[in-house]
Short mmCIF file of the C-alpha atoms (twelve columns), coordinates in Angstrom:
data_MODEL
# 
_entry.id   MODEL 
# 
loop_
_atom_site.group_PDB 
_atom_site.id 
_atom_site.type_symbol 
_atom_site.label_atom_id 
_atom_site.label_alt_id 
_atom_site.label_comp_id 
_atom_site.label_asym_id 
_atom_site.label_seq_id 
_atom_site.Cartn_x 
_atom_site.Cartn_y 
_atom_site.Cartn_z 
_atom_site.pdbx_PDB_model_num 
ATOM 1   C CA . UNK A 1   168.725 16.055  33.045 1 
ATOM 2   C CA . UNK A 2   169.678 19.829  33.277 1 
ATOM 3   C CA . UNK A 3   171.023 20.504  36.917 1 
ATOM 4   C CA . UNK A 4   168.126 21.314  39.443 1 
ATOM 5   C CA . UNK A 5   168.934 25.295  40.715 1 
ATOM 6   C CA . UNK A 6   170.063 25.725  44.171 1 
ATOM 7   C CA . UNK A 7   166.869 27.790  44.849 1 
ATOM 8   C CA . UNK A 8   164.349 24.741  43.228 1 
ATOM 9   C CA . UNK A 9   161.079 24.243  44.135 1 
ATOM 10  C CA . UNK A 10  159.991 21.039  44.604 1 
ATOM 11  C CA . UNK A 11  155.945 19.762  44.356 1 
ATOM 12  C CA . UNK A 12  155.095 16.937  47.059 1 
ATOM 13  C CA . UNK A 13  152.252 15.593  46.910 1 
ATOM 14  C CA . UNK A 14  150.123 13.251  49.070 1 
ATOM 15  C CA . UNK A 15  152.382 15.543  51.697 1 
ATOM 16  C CA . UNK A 16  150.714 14.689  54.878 1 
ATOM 17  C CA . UNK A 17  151.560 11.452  54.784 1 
ATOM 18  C CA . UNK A 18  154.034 9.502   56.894 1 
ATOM 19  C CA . UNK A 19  157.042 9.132   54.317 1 
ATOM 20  C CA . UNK A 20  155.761 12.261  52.315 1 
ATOM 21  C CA . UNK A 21  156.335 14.533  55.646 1 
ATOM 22  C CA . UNK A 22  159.994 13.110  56.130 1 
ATOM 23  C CA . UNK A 23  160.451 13.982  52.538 1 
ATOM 24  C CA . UNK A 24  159.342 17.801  53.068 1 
ATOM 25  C CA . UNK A 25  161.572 17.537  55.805 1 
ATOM 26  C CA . UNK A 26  164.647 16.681  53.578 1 
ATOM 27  C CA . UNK A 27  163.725 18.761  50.824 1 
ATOM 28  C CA . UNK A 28  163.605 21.858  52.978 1 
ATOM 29  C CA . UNK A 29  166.539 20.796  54.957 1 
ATOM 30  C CA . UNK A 30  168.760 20.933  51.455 1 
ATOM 31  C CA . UNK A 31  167.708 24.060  51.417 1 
ATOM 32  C CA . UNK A 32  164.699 24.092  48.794 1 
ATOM 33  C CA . UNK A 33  161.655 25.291  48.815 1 
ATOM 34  C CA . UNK A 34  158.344 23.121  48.926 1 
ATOM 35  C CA . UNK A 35  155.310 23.501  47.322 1 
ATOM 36  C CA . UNK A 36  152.833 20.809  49.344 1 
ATOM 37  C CA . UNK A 37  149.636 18.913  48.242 1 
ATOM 38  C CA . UNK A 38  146.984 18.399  50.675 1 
ATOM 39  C CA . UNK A 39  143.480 17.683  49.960 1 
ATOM 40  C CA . UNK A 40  142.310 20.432  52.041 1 
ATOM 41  C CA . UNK A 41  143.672 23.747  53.997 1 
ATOM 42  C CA . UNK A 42  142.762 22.099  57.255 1 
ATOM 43  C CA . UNK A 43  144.919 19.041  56.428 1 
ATOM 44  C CA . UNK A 44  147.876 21.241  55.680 1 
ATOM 45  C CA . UNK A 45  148.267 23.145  58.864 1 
ATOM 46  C CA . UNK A 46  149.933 20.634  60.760 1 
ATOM 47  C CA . UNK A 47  153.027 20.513  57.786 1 
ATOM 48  C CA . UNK A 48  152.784 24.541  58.266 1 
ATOM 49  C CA . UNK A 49  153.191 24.224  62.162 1 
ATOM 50  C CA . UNK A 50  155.976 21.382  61.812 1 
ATOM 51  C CA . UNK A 51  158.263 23.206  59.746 1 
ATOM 52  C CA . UNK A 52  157.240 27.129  60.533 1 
ATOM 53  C CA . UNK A 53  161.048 27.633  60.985 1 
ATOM 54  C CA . UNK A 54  161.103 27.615  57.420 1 
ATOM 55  C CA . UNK A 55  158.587 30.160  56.888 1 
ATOM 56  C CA . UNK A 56  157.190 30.891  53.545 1 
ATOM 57  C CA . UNK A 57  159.965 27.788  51.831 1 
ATOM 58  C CA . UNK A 58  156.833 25.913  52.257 1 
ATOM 59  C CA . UNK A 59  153.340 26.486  50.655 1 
ATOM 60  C CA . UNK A 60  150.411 24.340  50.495 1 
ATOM 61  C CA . UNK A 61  149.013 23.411  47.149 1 
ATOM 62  C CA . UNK A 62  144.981 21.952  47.242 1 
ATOM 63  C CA . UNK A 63  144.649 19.209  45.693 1 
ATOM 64  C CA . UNK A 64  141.229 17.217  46.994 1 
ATOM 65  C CA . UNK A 65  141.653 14.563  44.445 1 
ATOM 66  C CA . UNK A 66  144.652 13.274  42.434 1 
ATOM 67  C CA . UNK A 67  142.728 11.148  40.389 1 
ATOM 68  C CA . UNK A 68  140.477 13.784  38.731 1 
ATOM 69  C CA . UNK A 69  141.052 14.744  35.345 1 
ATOM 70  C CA . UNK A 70  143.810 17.921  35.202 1 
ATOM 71  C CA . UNK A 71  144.209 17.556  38.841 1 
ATOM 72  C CA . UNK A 72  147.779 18.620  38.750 1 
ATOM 73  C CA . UNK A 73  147.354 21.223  35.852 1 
ATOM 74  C CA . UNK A 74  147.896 23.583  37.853 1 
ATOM 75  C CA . UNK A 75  150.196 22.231  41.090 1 
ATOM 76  C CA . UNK A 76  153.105 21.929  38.290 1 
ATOM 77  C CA . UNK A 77  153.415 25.244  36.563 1 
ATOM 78  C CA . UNK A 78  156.803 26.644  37.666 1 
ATOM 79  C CA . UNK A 79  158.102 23.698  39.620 1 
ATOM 80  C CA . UNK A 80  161.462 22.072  38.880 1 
ATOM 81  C CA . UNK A 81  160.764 18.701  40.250 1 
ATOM 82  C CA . UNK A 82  157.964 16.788  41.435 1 
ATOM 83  C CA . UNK A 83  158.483 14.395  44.083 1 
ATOM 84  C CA . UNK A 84  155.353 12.182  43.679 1 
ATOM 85  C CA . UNK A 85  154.514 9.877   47.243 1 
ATOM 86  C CA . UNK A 86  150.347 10.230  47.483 1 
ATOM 87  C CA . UNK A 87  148.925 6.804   46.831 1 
ATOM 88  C CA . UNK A 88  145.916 5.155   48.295 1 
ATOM 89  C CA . UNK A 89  146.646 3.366   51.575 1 
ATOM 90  C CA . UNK A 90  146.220 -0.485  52.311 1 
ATOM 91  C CA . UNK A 91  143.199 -0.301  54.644 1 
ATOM 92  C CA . UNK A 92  140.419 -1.588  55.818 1 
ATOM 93  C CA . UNK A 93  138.576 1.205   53.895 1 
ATOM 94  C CA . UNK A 94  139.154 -1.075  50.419 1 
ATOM 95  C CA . UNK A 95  136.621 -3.179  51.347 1 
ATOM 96  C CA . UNK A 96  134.407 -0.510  50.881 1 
ATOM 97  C CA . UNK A 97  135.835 1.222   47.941 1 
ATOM 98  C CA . UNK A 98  136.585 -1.971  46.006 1 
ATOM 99  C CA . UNK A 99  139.484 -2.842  44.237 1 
ATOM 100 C CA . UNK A 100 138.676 -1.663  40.733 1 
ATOM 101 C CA . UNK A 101 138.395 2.090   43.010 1 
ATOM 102 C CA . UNK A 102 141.670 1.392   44.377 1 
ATOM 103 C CA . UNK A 103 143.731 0.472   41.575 1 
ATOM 104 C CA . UNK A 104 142.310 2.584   38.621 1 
ATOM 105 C CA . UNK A 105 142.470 6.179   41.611 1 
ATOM 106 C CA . UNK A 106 146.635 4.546   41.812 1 
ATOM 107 C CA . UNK A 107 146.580 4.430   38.450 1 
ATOM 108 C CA . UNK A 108 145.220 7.355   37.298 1 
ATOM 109 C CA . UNK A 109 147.218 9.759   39.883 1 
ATOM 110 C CA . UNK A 110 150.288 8.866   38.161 1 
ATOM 111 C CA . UNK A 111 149.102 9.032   35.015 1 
ATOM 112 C CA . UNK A 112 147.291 12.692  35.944 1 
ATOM 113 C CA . UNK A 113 150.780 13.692  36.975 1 
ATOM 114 C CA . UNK A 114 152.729 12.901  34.188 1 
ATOM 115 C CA . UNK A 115 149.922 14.036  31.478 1 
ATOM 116 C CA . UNK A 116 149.574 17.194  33.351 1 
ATOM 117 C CA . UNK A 117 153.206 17.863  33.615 1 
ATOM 118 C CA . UNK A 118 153.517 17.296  29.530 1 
ATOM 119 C CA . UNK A 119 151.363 20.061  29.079 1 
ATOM 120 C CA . UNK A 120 152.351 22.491  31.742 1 
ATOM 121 C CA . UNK A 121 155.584 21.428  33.478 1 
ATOM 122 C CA . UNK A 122 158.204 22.706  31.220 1 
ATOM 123 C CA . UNK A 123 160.380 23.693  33.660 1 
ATOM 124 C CA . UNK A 124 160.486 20.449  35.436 1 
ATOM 125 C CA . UNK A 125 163.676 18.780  34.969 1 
ATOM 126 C CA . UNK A 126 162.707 15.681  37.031 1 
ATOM 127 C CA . UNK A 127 159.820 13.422  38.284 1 
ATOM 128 C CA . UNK A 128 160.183 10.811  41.079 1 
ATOM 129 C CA . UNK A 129 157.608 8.413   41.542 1 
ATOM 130 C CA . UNK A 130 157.141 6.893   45.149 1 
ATOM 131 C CA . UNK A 131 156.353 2.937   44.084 1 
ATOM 132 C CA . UNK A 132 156.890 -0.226  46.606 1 
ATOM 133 C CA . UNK A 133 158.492 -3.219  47.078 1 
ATOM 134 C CA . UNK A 134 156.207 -4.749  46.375 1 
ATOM 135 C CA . UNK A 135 155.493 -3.604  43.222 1 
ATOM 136 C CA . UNK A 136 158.784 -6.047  42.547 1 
ATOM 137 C CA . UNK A 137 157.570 -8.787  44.283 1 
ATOM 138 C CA . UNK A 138 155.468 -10.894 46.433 1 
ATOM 139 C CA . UNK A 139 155.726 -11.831 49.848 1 
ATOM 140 C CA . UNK A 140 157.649 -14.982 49.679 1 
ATOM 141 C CA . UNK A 141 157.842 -18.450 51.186 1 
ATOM 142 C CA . UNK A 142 160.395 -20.155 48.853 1 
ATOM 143 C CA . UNK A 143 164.150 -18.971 48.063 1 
ATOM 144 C CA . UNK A 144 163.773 -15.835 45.638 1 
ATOM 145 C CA . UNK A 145 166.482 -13.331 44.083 1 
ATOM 146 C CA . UNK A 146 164.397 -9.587  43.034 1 
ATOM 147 C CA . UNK A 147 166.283 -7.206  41.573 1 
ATOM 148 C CA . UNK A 148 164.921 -3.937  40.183 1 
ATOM 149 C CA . UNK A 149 163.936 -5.267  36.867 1 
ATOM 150 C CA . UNK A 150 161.954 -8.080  38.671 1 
ATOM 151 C CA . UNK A 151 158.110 -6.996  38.715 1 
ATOM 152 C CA . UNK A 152 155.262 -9.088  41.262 1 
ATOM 153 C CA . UNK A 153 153.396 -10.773 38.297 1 
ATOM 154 C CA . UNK A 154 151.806 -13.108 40.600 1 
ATOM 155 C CA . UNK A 155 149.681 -10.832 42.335 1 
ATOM 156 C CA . UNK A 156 148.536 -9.597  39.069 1 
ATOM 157 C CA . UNK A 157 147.332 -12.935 37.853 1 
ATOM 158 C CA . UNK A 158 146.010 -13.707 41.312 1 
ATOM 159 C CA . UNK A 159 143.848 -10.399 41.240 1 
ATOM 160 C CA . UNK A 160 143.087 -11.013 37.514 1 
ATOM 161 C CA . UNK A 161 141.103 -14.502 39.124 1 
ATOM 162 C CA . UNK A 162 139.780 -13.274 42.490 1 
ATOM 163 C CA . UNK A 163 138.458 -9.528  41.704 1 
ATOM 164 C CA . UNK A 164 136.583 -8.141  44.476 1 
ATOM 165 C CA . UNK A 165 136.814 -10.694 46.505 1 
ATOM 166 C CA . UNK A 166 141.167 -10.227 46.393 1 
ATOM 167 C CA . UNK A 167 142.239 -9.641  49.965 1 
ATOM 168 C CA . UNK A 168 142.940 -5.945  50.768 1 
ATOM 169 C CA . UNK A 169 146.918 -6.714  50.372 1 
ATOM 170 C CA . UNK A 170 146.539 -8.330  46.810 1 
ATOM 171 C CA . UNK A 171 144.308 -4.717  45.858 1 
ATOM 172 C CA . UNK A 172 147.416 -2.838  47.352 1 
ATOM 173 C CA . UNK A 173 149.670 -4.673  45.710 1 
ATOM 174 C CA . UNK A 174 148.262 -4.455  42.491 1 
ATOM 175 C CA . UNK A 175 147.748 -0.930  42.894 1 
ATOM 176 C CA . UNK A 176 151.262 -0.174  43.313 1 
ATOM 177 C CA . UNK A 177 152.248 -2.610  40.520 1 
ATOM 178 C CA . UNK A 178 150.055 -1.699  37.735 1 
ATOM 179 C CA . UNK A 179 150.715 1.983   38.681 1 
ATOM 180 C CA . UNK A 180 154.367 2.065   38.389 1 
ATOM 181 C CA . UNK A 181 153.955 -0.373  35.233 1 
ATOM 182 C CA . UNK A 182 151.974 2.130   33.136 1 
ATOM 183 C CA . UNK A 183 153.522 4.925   34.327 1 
ATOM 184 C CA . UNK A 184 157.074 3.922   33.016 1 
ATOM 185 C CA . UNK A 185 155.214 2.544   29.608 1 
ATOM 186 C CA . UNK A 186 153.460 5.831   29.141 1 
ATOM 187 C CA . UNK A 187 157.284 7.973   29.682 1 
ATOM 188 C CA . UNK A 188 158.870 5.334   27.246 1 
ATOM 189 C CA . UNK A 189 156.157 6.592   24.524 1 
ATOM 190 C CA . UNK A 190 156.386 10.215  25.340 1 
ATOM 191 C CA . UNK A 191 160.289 10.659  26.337 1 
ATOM 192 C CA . UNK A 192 161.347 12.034  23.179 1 
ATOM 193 C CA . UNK A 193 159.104 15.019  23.741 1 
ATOM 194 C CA . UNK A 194 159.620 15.799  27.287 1 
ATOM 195 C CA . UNK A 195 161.748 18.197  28.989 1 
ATOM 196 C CA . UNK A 196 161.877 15.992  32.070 1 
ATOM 197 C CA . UNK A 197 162.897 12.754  32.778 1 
ATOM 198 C CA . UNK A 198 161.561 9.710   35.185 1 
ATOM 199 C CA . UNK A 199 163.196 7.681   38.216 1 
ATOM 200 C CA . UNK A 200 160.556 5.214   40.810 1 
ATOM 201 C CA . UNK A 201 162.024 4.530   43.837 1 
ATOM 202 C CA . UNK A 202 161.024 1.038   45.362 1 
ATOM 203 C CA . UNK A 203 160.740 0.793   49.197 1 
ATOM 204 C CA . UNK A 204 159.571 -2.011  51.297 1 
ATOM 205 C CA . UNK A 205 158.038 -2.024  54.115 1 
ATOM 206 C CA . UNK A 206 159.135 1.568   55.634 1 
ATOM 207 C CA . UNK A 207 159.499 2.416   59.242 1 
ATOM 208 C CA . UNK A 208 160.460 4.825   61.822 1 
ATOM 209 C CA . UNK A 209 159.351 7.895   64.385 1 
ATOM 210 C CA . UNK A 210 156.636 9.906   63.000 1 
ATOM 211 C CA . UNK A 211 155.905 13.589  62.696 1 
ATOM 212 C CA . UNK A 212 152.249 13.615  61.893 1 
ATOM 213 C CA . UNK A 213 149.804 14.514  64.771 1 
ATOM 214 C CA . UNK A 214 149.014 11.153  66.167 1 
ATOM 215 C CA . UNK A 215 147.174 10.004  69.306 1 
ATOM 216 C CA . UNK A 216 147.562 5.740   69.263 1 
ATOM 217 C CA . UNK A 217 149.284 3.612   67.220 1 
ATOM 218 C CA . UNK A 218 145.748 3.414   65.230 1 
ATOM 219 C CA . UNK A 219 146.811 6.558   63.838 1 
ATOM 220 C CA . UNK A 220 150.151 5.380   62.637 1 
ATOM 221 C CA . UNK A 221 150.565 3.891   58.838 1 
ATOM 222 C CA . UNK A 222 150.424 1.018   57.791 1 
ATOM 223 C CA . UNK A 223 153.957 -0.486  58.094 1 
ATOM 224 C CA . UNK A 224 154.355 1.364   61.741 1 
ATOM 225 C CA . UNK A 225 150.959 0.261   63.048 1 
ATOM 226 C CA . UNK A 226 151.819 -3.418  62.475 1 
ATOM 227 C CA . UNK A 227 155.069 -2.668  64.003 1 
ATOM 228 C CA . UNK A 228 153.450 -1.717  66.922 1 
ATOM 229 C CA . UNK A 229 151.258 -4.773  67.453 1 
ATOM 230 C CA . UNK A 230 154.038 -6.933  66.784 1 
ATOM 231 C CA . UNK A 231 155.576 -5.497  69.624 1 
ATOM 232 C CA . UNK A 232 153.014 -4.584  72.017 1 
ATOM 233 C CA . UNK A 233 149.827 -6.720  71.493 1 
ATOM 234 C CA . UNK A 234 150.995 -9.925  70.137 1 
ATOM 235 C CA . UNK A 235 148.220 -9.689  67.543 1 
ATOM 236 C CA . UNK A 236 150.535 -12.818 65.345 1 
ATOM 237 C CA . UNK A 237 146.634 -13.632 63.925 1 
ATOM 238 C CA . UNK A 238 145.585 -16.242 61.631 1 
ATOM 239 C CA . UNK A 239 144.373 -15.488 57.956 1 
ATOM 240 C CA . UNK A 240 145.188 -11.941 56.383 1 
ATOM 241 C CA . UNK A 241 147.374 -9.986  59.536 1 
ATOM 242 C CA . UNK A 242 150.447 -9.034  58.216 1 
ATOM 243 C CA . UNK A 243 152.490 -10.445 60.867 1 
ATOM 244 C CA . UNK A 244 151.900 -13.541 58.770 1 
ATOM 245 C CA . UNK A 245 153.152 -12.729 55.661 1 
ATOM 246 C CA . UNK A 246 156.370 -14.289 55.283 1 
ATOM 247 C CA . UNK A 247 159.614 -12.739 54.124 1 
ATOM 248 C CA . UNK A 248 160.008 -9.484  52.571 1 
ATOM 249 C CA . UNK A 249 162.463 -6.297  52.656 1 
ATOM 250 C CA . UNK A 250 162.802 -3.003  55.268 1 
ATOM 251 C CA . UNK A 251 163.863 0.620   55.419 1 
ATOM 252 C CA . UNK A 252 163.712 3.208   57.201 1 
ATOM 253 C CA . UNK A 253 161.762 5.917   56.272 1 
ATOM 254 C CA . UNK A 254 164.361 8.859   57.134 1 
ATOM 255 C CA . UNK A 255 166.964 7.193   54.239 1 
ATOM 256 C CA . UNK A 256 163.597 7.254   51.728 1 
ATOM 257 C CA . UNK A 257 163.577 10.312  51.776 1 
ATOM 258 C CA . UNK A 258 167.023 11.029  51.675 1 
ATOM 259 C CA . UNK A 259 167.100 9.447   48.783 1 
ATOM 260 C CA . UNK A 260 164.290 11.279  47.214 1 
ATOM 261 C CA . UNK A 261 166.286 14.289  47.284 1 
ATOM 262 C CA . UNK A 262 169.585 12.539  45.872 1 
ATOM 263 C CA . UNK A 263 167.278 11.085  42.787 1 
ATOM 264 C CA . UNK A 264 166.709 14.620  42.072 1 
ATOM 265 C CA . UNK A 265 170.008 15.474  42.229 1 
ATOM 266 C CA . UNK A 266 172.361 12.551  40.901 1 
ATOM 267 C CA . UNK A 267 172.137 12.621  37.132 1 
ATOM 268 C CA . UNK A 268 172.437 8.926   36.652 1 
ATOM 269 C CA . UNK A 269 168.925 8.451   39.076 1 
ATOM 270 C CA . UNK A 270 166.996 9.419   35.446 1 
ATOM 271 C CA . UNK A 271 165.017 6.863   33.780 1 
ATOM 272 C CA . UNK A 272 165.938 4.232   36.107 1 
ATOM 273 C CA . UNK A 273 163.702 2.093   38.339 1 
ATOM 274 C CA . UNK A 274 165.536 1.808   42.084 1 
ATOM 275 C CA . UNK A 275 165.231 -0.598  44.876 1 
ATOM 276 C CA . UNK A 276 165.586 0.789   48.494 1 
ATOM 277 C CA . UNK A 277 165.989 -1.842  50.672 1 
ATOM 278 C CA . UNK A 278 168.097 -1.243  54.062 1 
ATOM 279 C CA . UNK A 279 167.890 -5.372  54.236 1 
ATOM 280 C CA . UNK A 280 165.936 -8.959  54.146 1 
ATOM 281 C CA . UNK A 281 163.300 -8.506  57.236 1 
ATOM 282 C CA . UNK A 282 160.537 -10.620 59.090 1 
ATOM 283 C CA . UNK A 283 158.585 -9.365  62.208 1 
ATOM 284 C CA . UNK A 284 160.786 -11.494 64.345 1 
ATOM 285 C CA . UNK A 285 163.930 -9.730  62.901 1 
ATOM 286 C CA . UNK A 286 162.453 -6.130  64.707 1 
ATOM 287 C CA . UNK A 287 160.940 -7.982  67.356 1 
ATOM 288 C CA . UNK A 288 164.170 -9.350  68.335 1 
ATOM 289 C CA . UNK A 289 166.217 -6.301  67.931 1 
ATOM 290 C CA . UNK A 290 163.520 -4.732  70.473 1 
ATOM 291 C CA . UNK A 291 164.051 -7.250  73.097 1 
ATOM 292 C CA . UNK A 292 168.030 -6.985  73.007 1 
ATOM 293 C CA . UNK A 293 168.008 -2.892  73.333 1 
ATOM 294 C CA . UNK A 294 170.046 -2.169  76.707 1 
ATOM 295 C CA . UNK A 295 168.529 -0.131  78.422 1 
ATOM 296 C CA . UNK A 296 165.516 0.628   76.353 1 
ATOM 297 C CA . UNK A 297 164.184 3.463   74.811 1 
ATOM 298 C CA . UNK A 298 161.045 3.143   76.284 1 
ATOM 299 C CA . UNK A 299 161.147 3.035   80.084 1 
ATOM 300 C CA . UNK A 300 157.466 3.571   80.321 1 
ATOM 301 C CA . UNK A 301 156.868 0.162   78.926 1 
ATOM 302 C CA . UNK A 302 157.169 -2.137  81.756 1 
ATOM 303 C CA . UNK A 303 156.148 -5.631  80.360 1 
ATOM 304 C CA . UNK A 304 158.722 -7.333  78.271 1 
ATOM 305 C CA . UNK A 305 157.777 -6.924  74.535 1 
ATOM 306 C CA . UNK A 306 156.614 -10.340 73.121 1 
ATOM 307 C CA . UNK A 307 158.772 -12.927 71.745 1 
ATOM 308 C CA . UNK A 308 157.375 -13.951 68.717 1 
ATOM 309 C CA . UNK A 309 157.339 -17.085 66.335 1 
ATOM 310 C CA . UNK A 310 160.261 -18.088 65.903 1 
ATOM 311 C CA . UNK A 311 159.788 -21.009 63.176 1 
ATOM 312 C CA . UNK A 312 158.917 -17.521 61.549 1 
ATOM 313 C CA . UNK A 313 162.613 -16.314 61.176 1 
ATOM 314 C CA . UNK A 314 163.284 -17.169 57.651 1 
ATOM 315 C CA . UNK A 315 164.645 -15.077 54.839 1 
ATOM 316 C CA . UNK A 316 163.611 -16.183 52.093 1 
ATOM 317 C CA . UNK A 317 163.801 -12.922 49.807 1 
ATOM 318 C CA . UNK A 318 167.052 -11.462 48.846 1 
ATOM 319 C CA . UNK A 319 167.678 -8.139  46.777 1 
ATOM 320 C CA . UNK A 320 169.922 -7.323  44.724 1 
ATOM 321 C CA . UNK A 321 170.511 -3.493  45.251 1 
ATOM 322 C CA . UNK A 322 174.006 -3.052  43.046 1 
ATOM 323 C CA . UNK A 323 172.096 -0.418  41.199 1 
ATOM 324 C CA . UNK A 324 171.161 2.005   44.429 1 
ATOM 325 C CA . UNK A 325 174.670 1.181   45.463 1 
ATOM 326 C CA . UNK A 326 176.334 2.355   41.993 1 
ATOM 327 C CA . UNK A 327 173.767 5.294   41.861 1 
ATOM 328 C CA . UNK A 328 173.468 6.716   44.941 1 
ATOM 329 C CA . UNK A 329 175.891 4.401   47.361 1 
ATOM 330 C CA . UNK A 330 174.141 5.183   50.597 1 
ATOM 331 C CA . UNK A 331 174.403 4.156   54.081 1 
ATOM 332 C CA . UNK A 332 171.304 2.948   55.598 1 
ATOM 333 C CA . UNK A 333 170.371 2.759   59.219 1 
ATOM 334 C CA . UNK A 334 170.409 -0.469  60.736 1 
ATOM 335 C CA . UNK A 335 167.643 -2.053  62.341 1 
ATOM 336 C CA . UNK A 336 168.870 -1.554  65.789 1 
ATOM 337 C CA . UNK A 337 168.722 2.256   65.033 1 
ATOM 338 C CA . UNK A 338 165.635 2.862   63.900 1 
ATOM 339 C CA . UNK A 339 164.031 1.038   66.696 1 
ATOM 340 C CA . UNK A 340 165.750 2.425   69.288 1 
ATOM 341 C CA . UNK A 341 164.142 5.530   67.664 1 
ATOM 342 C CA . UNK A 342 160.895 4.535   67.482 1 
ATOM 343 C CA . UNK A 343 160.459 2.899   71.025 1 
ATOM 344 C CA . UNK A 344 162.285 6.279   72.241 1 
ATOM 345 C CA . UNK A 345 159.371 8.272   70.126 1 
ATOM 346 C CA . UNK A 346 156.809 6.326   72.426 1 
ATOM 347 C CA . UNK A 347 158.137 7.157   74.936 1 
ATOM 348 C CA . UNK A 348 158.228 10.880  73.685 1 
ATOM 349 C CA . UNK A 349 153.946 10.824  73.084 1 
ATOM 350 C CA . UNK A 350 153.669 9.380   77.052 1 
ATOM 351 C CA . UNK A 351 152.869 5.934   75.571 1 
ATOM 352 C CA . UNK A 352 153.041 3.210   78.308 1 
# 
């Protein structure tokens, strides 16, 4: 990959989002400039009031759907990377949209991306693709090994035989899956006539403070909202709450997108698939953690925080992450930090 200037500009997209906005937030603090996909001006003024300090470094870029055909056409003339994080969120709203909608707008917003930067991103030296754990692998209740070549097959098939009536997590999953699958089979067609090259980066489920205007932990993502009724409302449910799914993988969301900067940066990142996984996790694992912090972070909260399941507490994933330790070799924060900086980010907003 020819070296990325020092004065780069770097396309986000999907950049109001929660890991999107810590990414802008890296980018510009390694001193590039940003140009940032919203769907509309009024979603983009928050990122403009966040990081003003920056001034002009950052400029939004209106995008109102990624999925539409030459969507990006534009968004990636004169850019030297792209850091790609918008995907559709696993919510409630996929009941309505369906999961044909939800897969196929995945889908086609990576595929828009690349296509689009074929024809008019020859100065891009780099793509990064935001994927998912998941994408590698199920939620498991039997001892499993994933490693970054591993790929969650079983949600496919189990899609492939439910359809519409898959659970919103099996549409997500897929989504993810299928969308880092045929983005890394179109590049290994096209490659040869590219003047960029591809990394994915692979994160579980992703926590930490967050910088987006919120008002309750309704408006928090995903992986943060459950997090938060863990904690706080003991909502361990039966059927499809995610505080049943069994074991899986955590990170925080500040080393994502640390690491989204270093894949642009560290030659070896190019063409290669990553896992970033700070370490094995169930609920009771942050649970726990909260329950131990002395004093805690958030005063405000007077009732102890609940204790959980513990016939829950089993790990039974394990990841092999040699290759983000021989490619990029970072330290991740530990679970004890990153809550201590969450419950001390409630306690920031007035939450009680």
């Amino acid at each position: 990959m020819p070296t990325i200037p020092n004065n780069a500009t770097i396309l986000v997209t999907g950049a109001n989002g929660f890991v999107a906005m810590w990414v802008i937030d890296a980018v510009l603090k390694h001193g590039y400039s940003v140009h940032a996909s919203v769907r509309t001006e009024a979603r983009g003024q928050h990122l403009l009031k966040t990081f003003k300090s920056y001034g002009d470094k950052l400029k939004l870029v209106i995008i109102p759907d990624i999925s539409a055909p030459g969507a990006f056409d534009e968004a990636v003339k004169g850019i030297d990377a792209v850091l790609h994080t918008a995907a559709v969120s696993n919510s409630p709203a996929m009941d309505a949209m369906g999961g044909d909608f939800v897969i196929n707008s995945a889908v086609q917003g990576n595929m828009g991306l690349l296509t689009s930067a074929q024809k008019y991103g020859s100065s891009i030296k780099r793509i990064v693709l935001t994927s998912s754990g998941v994408a590698r692998t199920n939620f498991s209740t039997v001892h499993k090994l994933v490693d970054d070549d591993s790929w969650n097959d079983e949600v496919l098939e189990e899609y492939k035989k439910k359809g519409k009536d898959a659970n919103n997590a099996v549409k997500y999953m897929t989504s993810k899956t299928l969308a880092e699958k045929r983005a890394w089979e179109w590049y290994d067609a096209n490659k040869a006539g590219l003047s960029w090259d591809l990394t994915t980066l692979s994160p579980p489920w992703i926590f930490a403070p967050v910088l987006y205007e919120i008002n309750t932990y309704n408006d928090m993502g995903f992986s943060n909202q459950w997090l938060y009724k863990a904690l706080v409302l003991n909502e361990f449910t039966e059927g499809d709450s995610p505080l049943n799914y069994p074991a899986h993988g955590w990170v925080d969301a500040r080393d994502v997108a640390e690491l989204h900067v270093r894949a642009l940066e560290v030659p070896a990142a190019g063409g290669e698939g990553i896992m970033l996984v700070a370490g094995e996790f169930v609920w009771q694992d942050a649970i726990d953690v909260a329950n131990a912090l002395s004093p805690s972070p958030w005063p405000s909260h007077k009732q102890p925080f609940y204790k959980g399941l513990e016939g829950l507490k089993v790990h039974y994933l394990s990841w092999d992450t040699s290759k983000e330790k021989k490619i990029f070799g970072h330290k991740f924060k530990t679970l004890e930090e990153t809550m201590t900086d969450i419950l001390a980010d409630y306690e920031k907003r007035g939450w009680a």
